[in-house]
mmCIF file of the C-alpha atoms, coordinates in Angstrom:
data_MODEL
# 
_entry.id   MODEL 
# 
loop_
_atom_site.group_PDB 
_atom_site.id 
_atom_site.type_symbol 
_atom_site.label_atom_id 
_atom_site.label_alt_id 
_atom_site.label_comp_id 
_atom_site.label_asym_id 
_atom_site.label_entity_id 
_atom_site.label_seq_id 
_atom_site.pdbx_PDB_ins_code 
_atom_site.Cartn_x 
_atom_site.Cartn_y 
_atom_site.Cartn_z 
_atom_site.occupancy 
_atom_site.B_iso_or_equiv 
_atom_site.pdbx_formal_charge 
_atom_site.auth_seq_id 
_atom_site.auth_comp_id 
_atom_site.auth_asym_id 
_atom_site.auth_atom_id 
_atom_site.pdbx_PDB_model_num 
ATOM 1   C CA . UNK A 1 1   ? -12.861 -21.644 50.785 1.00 0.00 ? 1   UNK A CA 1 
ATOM 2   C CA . UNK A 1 2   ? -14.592 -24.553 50.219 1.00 0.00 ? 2   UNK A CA 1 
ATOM 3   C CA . UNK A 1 3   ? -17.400 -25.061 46.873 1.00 0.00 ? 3   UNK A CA 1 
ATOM 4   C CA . UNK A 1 4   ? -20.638 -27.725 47.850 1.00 0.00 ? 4   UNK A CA 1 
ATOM 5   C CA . UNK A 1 5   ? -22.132 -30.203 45.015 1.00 0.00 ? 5   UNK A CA 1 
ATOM 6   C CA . UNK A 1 6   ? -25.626 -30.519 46.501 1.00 0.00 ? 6   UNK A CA 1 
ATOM 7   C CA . UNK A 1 7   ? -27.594 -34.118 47.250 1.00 0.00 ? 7   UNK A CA 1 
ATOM 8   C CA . UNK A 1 8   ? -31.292 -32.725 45.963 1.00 0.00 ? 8   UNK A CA 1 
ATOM 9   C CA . UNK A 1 9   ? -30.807 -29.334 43.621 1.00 0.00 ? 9   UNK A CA 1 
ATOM 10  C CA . UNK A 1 10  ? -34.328 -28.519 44.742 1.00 0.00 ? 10  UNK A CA 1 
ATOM 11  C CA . UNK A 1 11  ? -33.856 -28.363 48.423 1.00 0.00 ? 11  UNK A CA 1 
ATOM 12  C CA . UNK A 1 12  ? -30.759 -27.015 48.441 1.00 0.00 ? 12  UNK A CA 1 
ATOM 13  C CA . UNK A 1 13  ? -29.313 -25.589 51.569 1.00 0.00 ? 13  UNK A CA 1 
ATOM 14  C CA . UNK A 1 14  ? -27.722 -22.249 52.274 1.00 0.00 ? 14  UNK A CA 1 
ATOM 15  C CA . UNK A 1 15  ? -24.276 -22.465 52.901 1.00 0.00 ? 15  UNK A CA 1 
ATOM 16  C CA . UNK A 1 16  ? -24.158 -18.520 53.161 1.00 0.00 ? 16  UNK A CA 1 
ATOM 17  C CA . UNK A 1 17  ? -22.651 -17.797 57.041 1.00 0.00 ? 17  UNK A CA 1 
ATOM 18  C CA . UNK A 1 18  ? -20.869 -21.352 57.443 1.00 0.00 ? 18  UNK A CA 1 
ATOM 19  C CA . UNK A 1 19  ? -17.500 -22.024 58.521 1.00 0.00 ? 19  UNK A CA 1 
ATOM 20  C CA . UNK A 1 20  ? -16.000 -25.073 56.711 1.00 0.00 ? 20  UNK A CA 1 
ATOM 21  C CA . UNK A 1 21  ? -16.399 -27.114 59.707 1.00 0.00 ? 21  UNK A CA 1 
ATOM 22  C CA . UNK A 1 22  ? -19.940 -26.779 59.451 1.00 0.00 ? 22  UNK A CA 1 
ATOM 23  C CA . UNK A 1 23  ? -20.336 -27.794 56.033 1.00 0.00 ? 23  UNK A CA 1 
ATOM 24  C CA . UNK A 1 24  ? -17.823 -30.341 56.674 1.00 0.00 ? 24  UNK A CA 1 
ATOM 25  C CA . UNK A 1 25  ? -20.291 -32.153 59.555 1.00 0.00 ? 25  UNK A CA 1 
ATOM 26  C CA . UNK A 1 26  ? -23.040 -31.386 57.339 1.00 0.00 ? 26  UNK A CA 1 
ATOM 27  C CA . UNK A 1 27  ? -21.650 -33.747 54.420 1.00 0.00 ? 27  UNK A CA 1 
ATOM 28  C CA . UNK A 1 28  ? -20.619 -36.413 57.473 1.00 0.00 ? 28  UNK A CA 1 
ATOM 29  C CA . UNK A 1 29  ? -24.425 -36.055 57.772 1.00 0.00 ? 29  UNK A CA 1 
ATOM 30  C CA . UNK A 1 30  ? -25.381 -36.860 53.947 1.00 0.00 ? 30  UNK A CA 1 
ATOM 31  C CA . UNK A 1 31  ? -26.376 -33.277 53.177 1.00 0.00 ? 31  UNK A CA 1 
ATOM 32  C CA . UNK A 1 32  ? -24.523 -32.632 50.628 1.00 0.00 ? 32  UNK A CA 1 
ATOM 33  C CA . UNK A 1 33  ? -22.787 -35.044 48.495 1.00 0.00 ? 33  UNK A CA 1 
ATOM 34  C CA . UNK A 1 34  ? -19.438 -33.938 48.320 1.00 0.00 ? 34  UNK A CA 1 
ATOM 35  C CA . UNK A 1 35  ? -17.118 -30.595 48.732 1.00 0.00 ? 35  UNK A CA 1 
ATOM 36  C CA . UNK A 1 36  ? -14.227 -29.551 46.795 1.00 0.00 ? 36  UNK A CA 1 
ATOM 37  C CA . UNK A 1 37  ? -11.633 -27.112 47.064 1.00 0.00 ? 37  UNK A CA 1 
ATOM 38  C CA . UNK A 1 38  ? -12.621 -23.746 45.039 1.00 0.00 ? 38  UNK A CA 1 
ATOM 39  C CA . UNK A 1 39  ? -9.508  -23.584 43.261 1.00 0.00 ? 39  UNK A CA 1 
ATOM 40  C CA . UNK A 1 40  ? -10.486 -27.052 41.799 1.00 0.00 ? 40  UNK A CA 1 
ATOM 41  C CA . UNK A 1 41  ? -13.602 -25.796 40.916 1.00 0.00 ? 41  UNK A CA 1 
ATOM 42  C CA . UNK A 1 42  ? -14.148 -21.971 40.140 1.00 0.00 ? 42  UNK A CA 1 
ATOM 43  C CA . UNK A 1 43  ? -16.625 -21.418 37.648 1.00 0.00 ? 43  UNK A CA 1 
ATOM 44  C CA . UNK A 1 44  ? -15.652 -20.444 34.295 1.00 0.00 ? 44  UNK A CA 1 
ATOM 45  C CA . UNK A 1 45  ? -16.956 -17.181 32.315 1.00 0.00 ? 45  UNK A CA 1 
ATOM 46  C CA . UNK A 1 46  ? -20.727 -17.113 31.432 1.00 0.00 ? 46  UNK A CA 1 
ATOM 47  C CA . UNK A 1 47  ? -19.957 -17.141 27.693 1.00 0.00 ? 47  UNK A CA 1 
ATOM 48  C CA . UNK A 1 48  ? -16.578 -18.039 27.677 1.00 0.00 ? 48  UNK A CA 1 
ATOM 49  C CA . UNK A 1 49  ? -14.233 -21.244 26.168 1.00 0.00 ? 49  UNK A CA 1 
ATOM 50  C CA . UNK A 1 50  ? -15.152 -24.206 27.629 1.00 0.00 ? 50  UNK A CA 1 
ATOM 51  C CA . UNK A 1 51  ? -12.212 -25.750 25.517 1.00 0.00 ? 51  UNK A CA 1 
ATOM 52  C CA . UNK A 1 52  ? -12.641 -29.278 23.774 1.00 0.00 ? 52  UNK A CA 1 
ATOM 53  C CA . UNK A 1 53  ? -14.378 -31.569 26.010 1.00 0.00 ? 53  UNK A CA 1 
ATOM 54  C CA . UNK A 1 54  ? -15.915 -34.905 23.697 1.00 0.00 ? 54  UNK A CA 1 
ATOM 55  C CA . UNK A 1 55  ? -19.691 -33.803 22.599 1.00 0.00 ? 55  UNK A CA 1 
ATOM 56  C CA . UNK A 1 56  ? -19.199 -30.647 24.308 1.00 0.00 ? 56  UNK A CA 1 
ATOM 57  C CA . UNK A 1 57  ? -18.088 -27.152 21.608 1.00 0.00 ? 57  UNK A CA 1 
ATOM 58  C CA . UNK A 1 58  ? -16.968 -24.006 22.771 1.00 0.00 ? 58  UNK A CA 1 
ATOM 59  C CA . UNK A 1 59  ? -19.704 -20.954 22.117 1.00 0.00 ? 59  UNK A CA 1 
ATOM 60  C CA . UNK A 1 60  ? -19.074 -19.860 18.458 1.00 0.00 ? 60  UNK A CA 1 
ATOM 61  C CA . UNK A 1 61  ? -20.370 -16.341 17.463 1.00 0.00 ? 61  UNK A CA 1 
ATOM 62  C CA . UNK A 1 62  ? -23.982 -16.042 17.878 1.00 0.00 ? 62  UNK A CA 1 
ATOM 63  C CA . UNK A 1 63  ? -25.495 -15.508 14.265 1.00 0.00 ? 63  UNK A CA 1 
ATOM 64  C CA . UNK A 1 64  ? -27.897 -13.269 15.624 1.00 0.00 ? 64  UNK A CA 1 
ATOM 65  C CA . UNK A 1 65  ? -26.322 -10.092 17.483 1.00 0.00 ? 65  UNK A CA 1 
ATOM 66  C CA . UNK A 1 66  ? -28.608 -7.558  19.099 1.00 0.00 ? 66  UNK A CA 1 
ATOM 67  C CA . UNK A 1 67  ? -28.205 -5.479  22.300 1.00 0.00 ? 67  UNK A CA 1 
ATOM 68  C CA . UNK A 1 68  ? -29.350 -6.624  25.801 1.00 0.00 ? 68  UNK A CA 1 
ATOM 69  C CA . UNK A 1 69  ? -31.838 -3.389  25.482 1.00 0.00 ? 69  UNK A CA 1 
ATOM 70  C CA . UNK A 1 70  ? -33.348 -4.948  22.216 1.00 0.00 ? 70  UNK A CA 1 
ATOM 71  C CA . UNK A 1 71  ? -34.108 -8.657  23.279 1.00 0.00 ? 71  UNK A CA 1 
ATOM 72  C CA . UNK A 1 72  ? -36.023 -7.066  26.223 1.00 0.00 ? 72  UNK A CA 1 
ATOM 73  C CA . UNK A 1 73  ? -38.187 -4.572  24.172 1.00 0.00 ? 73  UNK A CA 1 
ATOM 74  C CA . UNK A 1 74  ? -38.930 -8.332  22.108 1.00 0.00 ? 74  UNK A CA 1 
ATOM 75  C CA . UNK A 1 75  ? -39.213 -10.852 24.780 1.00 0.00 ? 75  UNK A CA 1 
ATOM 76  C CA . UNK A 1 76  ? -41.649 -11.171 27.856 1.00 0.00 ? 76  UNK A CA 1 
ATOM 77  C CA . UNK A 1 77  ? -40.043 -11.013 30.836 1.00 0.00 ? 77  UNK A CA 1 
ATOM 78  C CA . UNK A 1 78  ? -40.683 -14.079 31.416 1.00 0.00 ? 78  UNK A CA 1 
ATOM 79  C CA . UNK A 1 79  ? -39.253 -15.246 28.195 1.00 0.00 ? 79  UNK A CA 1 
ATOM 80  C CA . UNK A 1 80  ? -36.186 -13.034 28.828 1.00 0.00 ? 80  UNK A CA 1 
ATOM 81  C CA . UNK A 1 81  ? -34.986 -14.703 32.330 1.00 0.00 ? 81  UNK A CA 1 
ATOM 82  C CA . UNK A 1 82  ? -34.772 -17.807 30.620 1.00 0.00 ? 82  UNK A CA 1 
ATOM 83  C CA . UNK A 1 83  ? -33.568 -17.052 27.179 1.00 0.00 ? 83  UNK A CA 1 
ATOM 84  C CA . UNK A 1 84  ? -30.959 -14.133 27.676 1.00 0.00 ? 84  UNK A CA 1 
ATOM 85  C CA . UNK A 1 85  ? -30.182 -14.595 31.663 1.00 0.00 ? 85  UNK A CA 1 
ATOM 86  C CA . UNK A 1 86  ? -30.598 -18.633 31.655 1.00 0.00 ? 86  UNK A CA 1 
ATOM 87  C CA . UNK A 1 87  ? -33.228 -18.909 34.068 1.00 0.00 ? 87  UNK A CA 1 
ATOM 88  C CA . UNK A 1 88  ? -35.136 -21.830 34.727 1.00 0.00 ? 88  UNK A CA 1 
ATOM 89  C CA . UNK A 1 89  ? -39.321 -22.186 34.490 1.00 0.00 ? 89  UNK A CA 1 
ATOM 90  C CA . UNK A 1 90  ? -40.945 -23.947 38.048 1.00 0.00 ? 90  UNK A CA 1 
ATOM 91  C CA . UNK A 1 91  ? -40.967 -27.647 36.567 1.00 0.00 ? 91  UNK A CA 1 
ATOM 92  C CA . UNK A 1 92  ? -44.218 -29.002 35.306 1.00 0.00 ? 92  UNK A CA 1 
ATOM 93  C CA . UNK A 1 93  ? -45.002 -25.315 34.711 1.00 0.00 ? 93  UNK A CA 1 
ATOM 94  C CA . UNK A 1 94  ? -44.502 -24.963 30.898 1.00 0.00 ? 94  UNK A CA 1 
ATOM 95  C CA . UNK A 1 95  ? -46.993 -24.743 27.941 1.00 0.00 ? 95  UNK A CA 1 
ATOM 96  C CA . UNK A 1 96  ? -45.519 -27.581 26.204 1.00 0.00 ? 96  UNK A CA 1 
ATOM 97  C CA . UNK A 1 97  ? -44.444 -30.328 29.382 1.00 0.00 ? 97  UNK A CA 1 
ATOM 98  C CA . UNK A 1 98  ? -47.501 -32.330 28.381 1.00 0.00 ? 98  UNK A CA 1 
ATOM 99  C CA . UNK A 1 99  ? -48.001 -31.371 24.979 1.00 0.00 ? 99  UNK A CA 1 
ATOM 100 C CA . UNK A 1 100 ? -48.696 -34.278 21.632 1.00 0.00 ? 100 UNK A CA 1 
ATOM 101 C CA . UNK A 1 101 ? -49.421 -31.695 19.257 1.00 0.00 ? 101 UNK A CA 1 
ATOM 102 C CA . UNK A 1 102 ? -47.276 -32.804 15.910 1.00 0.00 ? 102 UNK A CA 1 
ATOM 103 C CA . UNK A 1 103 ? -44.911 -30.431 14.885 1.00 0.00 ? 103 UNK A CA 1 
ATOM 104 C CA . UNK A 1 104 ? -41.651 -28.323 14.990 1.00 0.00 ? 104 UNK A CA 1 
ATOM 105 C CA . UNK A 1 105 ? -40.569 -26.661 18.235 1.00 0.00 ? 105 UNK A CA 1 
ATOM 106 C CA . UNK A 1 106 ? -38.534 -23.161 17.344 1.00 0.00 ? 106 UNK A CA 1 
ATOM 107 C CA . UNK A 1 107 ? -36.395 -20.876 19.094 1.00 0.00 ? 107 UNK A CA 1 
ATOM 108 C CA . UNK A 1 108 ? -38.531 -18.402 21.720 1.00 0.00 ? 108 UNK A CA 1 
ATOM 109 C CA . UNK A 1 109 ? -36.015 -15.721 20.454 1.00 0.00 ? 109 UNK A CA 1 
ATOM 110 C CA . UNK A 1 110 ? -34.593 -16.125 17.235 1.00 0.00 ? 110 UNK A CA 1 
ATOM 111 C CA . UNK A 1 111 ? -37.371 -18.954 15.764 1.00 0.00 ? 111 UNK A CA 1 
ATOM 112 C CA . UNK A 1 112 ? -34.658 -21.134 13.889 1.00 0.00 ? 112 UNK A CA 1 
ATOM 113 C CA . UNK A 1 113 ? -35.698 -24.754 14.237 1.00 0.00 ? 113 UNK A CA 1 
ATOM 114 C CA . UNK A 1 114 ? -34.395 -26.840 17.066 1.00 0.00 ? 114 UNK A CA 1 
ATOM 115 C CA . UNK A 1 115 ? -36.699 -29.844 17.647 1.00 0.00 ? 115 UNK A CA 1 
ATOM 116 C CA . UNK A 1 116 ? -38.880 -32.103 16.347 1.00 0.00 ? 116 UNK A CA 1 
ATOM 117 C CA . UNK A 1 117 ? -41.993 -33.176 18.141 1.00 0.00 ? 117 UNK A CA 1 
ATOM 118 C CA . UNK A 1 118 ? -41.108 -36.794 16.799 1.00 0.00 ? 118 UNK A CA 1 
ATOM 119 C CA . UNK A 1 119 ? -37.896 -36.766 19.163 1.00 0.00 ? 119 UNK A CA 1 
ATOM 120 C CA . UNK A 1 120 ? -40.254 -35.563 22.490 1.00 0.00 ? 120 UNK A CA 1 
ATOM 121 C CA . UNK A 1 121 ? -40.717 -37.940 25.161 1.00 0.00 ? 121 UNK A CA 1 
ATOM 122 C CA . UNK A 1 122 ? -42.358 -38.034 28.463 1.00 0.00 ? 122 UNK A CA 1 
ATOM 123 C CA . UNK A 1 123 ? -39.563 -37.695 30.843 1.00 0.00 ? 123 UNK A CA 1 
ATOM 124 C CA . UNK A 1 124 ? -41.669 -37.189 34.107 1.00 0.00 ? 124 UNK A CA 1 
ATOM 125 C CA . UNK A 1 125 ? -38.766 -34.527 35.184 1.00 0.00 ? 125 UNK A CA 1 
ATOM 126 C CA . UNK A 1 126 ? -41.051 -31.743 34.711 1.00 0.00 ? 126 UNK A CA 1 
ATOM 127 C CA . UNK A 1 127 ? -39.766 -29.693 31.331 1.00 0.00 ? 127 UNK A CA 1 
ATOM 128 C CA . UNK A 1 128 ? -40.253 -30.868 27.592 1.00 0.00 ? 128 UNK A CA 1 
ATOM 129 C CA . UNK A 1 129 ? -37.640 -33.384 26.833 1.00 0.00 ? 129 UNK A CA 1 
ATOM 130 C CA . UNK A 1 130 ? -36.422 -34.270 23.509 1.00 0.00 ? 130 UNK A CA 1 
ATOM 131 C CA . UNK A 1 131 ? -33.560 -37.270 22.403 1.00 0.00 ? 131 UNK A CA 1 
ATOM 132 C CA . UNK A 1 132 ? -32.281 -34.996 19.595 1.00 0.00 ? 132 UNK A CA 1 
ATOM 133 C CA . UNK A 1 133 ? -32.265 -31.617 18.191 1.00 0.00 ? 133 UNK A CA 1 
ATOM 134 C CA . UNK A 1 134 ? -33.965 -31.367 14.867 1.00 0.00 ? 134 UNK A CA 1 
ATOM 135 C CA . UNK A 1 135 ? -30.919 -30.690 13.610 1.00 0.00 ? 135 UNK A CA 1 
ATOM 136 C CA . UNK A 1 136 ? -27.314 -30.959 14.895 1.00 0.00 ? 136 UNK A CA 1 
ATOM 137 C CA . UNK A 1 137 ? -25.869 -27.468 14.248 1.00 0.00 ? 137 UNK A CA 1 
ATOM 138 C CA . UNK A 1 138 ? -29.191 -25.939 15.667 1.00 0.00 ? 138 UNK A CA 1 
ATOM 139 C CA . UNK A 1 139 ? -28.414 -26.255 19.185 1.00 0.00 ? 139 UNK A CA 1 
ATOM 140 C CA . UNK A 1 140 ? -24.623 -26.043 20.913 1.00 0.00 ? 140 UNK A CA 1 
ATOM 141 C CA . UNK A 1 141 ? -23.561 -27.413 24.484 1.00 0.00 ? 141 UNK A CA 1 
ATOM 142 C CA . UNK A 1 142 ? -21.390 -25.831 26.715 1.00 0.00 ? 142 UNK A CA 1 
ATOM 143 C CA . UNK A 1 143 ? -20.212 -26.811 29.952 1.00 0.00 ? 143 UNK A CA 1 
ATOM 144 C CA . UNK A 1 144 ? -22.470 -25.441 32.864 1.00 0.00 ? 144 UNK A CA 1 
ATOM 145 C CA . UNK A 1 145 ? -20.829 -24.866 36.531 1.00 0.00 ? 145 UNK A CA 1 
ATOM 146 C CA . UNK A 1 146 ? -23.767 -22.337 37.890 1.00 0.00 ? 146 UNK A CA 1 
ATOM 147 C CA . UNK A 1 147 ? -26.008 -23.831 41.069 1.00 0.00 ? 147 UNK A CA 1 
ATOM 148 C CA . UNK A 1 148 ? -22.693 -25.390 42.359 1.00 0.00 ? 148 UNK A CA 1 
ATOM 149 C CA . UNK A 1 149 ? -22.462 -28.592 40.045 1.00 0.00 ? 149 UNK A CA 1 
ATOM 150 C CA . UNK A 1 150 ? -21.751 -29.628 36.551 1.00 0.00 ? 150 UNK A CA 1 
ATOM 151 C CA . UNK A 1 151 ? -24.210 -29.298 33.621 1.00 0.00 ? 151 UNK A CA 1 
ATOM 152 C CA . UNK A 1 152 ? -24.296 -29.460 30.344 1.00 0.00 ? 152 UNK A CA 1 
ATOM 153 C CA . UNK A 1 153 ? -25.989 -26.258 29.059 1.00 0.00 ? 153 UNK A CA 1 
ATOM 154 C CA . UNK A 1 154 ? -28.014 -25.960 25.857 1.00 0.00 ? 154 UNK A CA 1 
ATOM 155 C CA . UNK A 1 155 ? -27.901 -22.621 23.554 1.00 0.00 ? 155 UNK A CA 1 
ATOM 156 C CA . UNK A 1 156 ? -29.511 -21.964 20.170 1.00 0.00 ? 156 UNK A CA 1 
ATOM 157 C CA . UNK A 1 157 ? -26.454 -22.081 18.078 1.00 0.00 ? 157 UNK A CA 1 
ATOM 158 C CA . UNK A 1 158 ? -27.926 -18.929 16.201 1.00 0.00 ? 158 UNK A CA 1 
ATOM 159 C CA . UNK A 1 159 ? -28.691 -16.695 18.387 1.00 0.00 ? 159 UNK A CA 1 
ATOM 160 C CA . UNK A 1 160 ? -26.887 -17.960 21.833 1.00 0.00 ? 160 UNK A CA 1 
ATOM 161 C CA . UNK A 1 161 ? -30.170 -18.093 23.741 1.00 0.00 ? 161 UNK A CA 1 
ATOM 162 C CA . UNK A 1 162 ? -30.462 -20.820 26.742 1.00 0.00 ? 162 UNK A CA 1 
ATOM 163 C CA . UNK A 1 163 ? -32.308 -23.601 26.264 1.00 0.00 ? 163 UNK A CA 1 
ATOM 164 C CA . UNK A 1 164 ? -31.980 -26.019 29.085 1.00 0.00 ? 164 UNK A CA 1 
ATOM 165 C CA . UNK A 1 165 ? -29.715 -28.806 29.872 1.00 0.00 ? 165 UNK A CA 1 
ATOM 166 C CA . UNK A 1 166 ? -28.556 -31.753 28.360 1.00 0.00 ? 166 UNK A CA 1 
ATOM 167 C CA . UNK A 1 167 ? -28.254 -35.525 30.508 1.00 0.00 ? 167 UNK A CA 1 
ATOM 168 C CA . UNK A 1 168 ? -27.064 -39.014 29.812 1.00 0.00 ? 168 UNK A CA 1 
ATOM 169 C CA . UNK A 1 169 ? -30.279 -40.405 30.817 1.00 0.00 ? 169 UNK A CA 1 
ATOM 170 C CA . UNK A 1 170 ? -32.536 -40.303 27.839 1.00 0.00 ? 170 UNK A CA 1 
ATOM 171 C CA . UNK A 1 171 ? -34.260 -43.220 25.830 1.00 0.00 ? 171 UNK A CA 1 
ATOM 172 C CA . UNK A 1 172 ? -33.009 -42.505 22.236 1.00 0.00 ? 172 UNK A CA 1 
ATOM 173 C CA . UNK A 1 173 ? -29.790 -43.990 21.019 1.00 0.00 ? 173 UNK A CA 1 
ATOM 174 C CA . UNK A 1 174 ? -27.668 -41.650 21.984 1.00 0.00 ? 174 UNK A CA 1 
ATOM 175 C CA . UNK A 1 175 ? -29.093 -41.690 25.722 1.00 0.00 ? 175 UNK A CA 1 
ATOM 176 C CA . UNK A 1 176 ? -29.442 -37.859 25.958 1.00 0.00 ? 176 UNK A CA 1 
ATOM 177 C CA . UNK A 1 177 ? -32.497 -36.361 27.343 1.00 0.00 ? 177 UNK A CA 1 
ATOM 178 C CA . UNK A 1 178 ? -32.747 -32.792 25.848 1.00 0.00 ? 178 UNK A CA 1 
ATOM 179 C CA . UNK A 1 179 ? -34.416 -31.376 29.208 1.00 0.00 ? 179 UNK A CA 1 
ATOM 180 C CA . UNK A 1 180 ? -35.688 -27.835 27.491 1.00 0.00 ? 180 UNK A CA 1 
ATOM 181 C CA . UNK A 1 181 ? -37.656 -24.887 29.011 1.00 0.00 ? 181 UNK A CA 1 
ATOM 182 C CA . UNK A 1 182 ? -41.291 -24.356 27.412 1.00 0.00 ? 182 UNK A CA 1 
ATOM 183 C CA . UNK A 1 183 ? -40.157 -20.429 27.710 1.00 0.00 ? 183 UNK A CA 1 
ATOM 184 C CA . UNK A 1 184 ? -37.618 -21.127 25.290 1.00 0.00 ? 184 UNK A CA 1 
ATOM 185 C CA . UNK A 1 185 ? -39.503 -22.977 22.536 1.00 0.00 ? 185 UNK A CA 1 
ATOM 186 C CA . UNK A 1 186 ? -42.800 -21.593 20.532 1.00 0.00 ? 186 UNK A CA 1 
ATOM 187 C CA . UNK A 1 187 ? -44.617 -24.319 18.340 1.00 0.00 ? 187 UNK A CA 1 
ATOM 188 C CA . UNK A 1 188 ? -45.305 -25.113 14.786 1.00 0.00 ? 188 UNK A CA 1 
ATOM 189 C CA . UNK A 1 189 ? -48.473 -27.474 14.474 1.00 0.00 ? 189 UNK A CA 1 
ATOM 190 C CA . UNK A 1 190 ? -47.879 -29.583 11.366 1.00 0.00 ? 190 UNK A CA 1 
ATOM 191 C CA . UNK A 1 191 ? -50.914 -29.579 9.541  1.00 0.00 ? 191 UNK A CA 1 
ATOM 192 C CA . UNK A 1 192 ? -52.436 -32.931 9.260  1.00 0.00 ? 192 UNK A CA 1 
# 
């Protein structure tokens, strides 16, 4: 059994019905960029202990507990693909990719603070991107093996709701670029 890091994440290709040889000439052929052995990469739990990786914490307790039934009687289901089943919104798609309006970006779920609009950037990748949360203990990371390569996923610390993804290719000090779904986020204009 053989798992397949892809070259482009948007035109992936099926691997569904291939023998390993076939995959095998298909990474001779730059198609994919690399395949590993599933035992040396099987995907950990959805919510479970990532253990301690540096920058990277384990999922604490969600502050906010309610049942799957509730969140979708709340949420759009829109809003609920990518907040409670960690969808993803088409890129340049979202309400706030292009948005300079001054203010604090909130939780689509819970509405704790996560970001400021003074740490948004223009990425050109196609989702709101950010170089910090607003503050540190608002958002958590957790390692992300879904789509057949690693991620680092973003969840509102209080109430575990996706966010995005987190890379070390951002502008700020740090060099992360908070890459965060409009779905997930709901504005507060400062008033100026």
């Amino acid at each position: 059994m053989l798992r397949v890091d892809f070259r482009d994440t948007w035109a992936r290709k099926s691997t569904a019905g291939l023998s390993e040889d076939g995959i095998r000439k298909r990474v001779q052929r730059g198609q994919f960029l690399r395949v590993l052995p599933a035992s040396l990469t099987e995907p950990e739990s959805r919510r479970g202990n990532v253990g301690a990786a540096p920058n990277i914490n384990s999922m604490s307790e969600p502050k906010v507990k309610k049942s799957d039934q509730e969140w979708r009687e709340e949420l759009t289901p829109e809003r609920y693909n990518v907040l409670r089943e960690a969808g993803t919104e088409p890129p340049f798609s979202g309400e706030y990719t292009y948005s300079k309006d001054d203010g604090m970006f909130r939780c689509g779920a819970c509405k704790v603070e996560l970001f400021s609009s003074d740490s948004k950037f223009e990425s050109g990748t196609g989702w709101p991107s950010f170089t910090e949360p607003a503050v540190a203990d608002a958002v958590e990371l957790r390692k992300d093996r879904s789509l057949l390569m690693v991620r680092t996923e973003v969840l509102c610390a209080n109430c575990g709701s996706h966010l995005g993804h987190v890379f070390d290719d951002g502008p700020g000090p740090d060099g992360q670029r908070y890459c965060i779904n409009s779905l997930s986020l709901d504005l507060e204009k400062s008033e100026r």
